[in-house]
N, C-alpha and C positions, 0 to 999 in steps of 0.2 A: 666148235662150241662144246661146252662142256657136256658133262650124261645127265640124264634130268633127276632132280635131287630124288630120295627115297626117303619119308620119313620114317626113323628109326625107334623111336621113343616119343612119348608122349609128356612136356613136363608146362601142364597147365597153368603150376604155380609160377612157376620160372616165367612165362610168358607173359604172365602180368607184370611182374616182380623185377626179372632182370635182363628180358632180351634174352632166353636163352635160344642157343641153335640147336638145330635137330641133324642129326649125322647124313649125307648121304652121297653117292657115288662120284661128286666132286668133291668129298671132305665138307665137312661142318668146319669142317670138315666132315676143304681140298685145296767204255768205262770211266762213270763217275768216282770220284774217288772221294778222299778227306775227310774229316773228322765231322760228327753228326751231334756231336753235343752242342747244344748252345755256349754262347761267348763267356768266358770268363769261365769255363769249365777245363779241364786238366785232363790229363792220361788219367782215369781211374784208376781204382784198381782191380790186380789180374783177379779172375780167376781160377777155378779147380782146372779149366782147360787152356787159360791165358790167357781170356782175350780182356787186353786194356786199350781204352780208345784213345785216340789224339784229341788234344783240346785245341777247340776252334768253333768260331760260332757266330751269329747273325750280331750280337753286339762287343764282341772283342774281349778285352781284360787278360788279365794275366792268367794264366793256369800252374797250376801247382802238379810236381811231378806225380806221375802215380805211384799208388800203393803194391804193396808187395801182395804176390797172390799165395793163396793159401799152398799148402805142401800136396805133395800126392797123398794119395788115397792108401793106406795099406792092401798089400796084395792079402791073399788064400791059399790056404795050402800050398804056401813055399814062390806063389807064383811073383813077381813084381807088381808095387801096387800102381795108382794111376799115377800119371805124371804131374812132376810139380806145374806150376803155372808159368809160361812166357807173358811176364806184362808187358805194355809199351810203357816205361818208365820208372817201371818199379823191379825189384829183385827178387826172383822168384825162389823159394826155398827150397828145398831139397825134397825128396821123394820119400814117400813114410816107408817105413820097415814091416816087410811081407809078417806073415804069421807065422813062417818056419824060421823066420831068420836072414831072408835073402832081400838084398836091398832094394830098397822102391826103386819104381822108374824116375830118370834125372825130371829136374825143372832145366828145357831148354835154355839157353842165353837169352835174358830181358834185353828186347832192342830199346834205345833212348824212346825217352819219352815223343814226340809231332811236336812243333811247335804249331801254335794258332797259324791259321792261315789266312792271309788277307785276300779280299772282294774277290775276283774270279778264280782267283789260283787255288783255293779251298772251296771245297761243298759247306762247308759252315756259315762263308759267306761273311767270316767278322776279322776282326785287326787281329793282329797274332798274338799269341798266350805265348808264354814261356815254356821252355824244351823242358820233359821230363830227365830226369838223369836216367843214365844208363842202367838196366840192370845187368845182376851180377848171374852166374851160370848158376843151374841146381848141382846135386850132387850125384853121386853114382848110382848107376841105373841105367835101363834102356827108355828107350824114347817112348811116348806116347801119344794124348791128344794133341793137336797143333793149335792155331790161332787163326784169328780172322780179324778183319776191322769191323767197328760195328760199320752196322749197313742198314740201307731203308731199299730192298729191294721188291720184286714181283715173280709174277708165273708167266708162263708160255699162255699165251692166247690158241686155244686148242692145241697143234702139237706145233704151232708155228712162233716166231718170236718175232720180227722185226713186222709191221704190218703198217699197211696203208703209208708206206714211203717212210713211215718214220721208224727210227733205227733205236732198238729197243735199248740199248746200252748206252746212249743217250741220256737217259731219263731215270736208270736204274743198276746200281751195282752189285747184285744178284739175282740167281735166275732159279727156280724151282719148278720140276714139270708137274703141271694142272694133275694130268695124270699118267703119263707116259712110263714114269718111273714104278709105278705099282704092280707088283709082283705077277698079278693078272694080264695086265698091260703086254707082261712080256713072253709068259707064257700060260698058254689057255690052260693047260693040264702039267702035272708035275714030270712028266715024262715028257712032253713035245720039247722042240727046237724052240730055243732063245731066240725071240726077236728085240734087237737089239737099234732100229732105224731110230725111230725116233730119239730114244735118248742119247743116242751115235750122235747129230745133229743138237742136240741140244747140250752138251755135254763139250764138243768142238765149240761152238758160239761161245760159249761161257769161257774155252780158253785162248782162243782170236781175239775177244776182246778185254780181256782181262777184267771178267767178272766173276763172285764165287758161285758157282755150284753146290747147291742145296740138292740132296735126296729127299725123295719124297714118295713112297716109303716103303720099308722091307717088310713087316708083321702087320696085317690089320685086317680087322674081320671082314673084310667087302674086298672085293674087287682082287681076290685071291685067283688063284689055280681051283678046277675044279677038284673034287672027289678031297680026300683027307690025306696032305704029306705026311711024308717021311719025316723026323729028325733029316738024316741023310740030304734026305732034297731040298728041305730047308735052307741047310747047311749049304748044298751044291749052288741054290739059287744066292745068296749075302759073297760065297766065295766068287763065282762068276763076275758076280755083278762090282765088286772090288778088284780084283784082278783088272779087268778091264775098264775101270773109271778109278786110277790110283790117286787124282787128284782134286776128289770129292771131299770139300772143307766142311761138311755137318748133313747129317742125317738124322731123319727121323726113323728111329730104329722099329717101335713098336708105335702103333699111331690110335687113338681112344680106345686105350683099356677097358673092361669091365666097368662098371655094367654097363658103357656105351654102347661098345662090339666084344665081340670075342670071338675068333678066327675055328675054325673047324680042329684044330690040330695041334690043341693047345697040352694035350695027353703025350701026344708025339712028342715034344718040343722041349716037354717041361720032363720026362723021365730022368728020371738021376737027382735033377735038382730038389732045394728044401723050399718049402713053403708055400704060399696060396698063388702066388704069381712065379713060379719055379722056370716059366715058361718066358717068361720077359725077362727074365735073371741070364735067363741060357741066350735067348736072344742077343740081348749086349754083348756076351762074353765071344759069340761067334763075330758080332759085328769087328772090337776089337783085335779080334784076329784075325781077321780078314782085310778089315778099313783101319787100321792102327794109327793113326795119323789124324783122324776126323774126328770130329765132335757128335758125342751120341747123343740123343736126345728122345726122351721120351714126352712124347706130343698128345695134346687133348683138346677137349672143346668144355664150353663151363668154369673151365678150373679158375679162373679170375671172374668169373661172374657171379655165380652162387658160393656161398659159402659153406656148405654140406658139400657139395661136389669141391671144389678148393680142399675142403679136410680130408679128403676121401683119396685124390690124387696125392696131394702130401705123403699119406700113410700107406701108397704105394709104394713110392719114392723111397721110404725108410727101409719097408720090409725087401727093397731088391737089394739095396745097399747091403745090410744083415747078408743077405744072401752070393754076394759078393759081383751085383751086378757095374759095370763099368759104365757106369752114366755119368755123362759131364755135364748135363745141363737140361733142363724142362722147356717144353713149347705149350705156348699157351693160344690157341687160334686166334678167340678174341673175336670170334662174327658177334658174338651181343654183347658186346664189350661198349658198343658206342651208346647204350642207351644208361650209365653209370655216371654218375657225378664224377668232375673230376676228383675229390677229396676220397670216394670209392674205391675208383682205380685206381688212385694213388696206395690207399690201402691195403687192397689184396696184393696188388704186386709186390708190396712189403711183406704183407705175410706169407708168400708164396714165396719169396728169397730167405727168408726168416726159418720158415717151416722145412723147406728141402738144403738149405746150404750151396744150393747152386744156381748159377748163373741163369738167365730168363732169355726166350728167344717168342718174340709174339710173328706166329706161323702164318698167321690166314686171315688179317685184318681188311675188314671191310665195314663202308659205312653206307648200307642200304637205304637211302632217301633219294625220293625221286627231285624234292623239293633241295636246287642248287645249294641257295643259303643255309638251310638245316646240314647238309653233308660239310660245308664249309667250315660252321662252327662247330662242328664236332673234332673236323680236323685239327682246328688253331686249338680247341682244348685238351684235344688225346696226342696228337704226335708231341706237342713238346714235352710232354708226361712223360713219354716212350724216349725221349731222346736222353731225356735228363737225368732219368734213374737209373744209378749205376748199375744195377742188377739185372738191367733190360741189355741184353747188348745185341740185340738186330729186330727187323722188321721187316716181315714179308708182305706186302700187299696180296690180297688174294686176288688179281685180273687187275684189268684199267681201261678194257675197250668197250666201253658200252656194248648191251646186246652181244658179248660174248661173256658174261662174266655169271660166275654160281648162283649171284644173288641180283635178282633182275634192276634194282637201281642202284647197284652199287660202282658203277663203270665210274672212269675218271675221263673219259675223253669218247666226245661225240664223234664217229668219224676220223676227223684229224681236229677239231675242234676240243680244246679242253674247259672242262666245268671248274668253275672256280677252286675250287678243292686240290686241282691236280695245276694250276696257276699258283693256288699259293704254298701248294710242297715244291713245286721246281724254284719259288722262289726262296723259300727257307733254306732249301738244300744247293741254292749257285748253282743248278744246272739247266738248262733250257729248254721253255715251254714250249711243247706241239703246237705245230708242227717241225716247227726251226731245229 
């Protein structure tokens, strides 16, 4: 069961206004395959880190190839910038040119675009759309973020995943630890021994059955090492932890920035670098060098709910960028996301792709009603929101087992018994309802 929440902040108005969450030691934050867009939907297109989805979906139609993803990101001081984009169907462009002169990192080879996939053999569940075309290779450069599919995934039920007979990869094609993976998790003090069991175990599961692995998470004020790290240890703990998880497809590098949390050691962290957040600049740039391969992502709560916190997270985004942080994409929790019209949430997650230029990952989505029906219709009005907008490209449910989950009604299954809610995502997404 998870740690019992801690509240962190007080936002009275928010709580009228837009559902907002309060931060706490489960995060406000805390194999299915195939295409997740609805029918008649296409490979999108890539982005800054590549990922373009397959078209395929509950009512069929043709899909159109995806779009070409943007270029890499210019390097700093001479280094390579980020990598062009790998779409599914579109052609990724070449890597932008560092600020000394030295060529960006390549855009991987575009694989063709998924065709739609028909009734069972797709999670989309529709008639097949048309294959994107091929894309073409970026240009010279070394490698950099990779890709994923989009996905409508979950977290570890405490430090366990398969539970009550039923076989979590089943139902979900990616995995994030509740809290296993937080830097405290692993070591109580910046000097003790790495314990490394639990994420050992979860981290295997994820690639037995081929689902992606989500980190969760390296920087965040809670649930740290005691006493105040090193740079050094910092460094020693993102090194570690990449060395031995090489095949970790997205991480949330720094997890609610100011003024949500703010980590002890952010003096350490942030020496050398320029500006107000110098510290989640350096952050990324270790992550990158370390996890080279995986999607960074700096993660929040609020940020699609209020619109001060939305501007606020934005104008962090810009000033790491200036700063020459390697971010490829924003996580948005989205606990008081369900109390938003949809025309709302359609909204901010436009301006939230608008405002940052990068791709959207909603982290830690839950729909807290005890009342069946209410959770129901939030789901039929927010997932196909989440599915449909190109700039969303994944979804983490935060829990699904009743009575284990952060937010006391926000489970999806009784037992082995599932609530309507988690009946009609298995049915949206062709995969099979609990207990089967």
């Amino acid at each position: 069961m998870g740690i019992p929440k801690i509240e962190l902040i007080t936002l009275a108005a928010c709580l009228c206004l837009a559902g907002c969450a309060s931060s706490s030691a489960d995060d406000t934050g805390a194999s299915p395959g195939g295409a997740l867009n609805a029918g008649g939907s296409g490979a999108t297109a890539g982005s800054s880190q590549g990922v373009g989805n397959a078209g395929s979906g509950p009512s069929g139609g043709s899909a159109p190839a995806g779009g070409s993803g943007p270029g890499g990101q210019p390097g700093v001081s001479g280094s390579g910038g980020t990598a062009g984009a790998n779409t599914e169907g579109g052609a990724p462009p070449a890597g932008g040119t560092s600020a000394a002169g030295s060529g960006g990192r390549a855009g991987s080879s575009g694989r063709a675009g998924s065709s739609g996939m028909a009734g069972a053999a797709g999670k989309g569940g529709g008639s097949g759309g048309s294959a994107g075309s091929a894309g073409s290779s970026g240009s010279t450069g070394s490698g950099g973020a990779g890709s994923v599919p989009k996905f409508i995934g979950n977290i570890t039920t405490g430090n366990s995943i398969d539970t009550g007979g039923m076989k979590y990869s089943k139902y979900w094609d990616q995995i994030s630890p509740e809290n296993a993976g937080k830097w405290g998790s692993v070591q109580s003090s910046p000097t003790s021994a790495f314990n490394w069991a639990s994420l050992d175990s979860i981290y295997a599961y994820a690639g037995t059955n081929n689902i992606i692995f989500k980190q969760h998470n390296f920087v965040w004020g809670s649930q740290q090492p005691s006493g105040t790290p090193t740079e050094a240890q910092v460094e020693n703990w993102i090194k570690s932890f990449c060395e031995r998880y090489p095949n970790t497809k997205l991480i949330d590098v720094v997890n609610e920035p100011p003024p949500h949390t703010t980590p002890s050691y952010t003096a350490n962290l942030g020496a050398g670098e320029t500006g107000t957040y110098g510290w989640i600049t350096k952050a990324f740039k270790l992550a990158r060098q370390y996890c080279g391969s995986a999607i960074l992502i700096l993660n929040d709560y609020n940020n699609i709910e209020i619109a001060d916190q939305e501007s606020h997270f934005i104008d962090i985004v810009k000033q790491i960028k200036t700063g020459g942080a390697p971010i490829d994409a924003v996580g948005a929790q989205a606990h008081g996301a369900s109390s938003l019209s949809a025309a709302t949430l359609q909204a901010n997650l436009n301006t939230m792709a608008t405002g940052t230029g990068l791709p959207i990952y909603i982290t830690e989505y839950d729909v807290n009603q005890a009342s069946d029906a209410t959770q129901l219709s939030v789901f039929q009005t927010q997932i196909p929101i989440f599915r449909n907008t190109a700039s969303v490209h994944g979804v983490t449910i935060w829990g699904w087992i009743a009575g284990r989950t952060w937010e006391a009604n926000s489970g999806l299954v009784n037992g082995t018994t599932p609530r309507p809610a988690m009946t009609w995502l298995m049915q949206q997404l062709n995969r099979p309802v609990p207990p089967n």
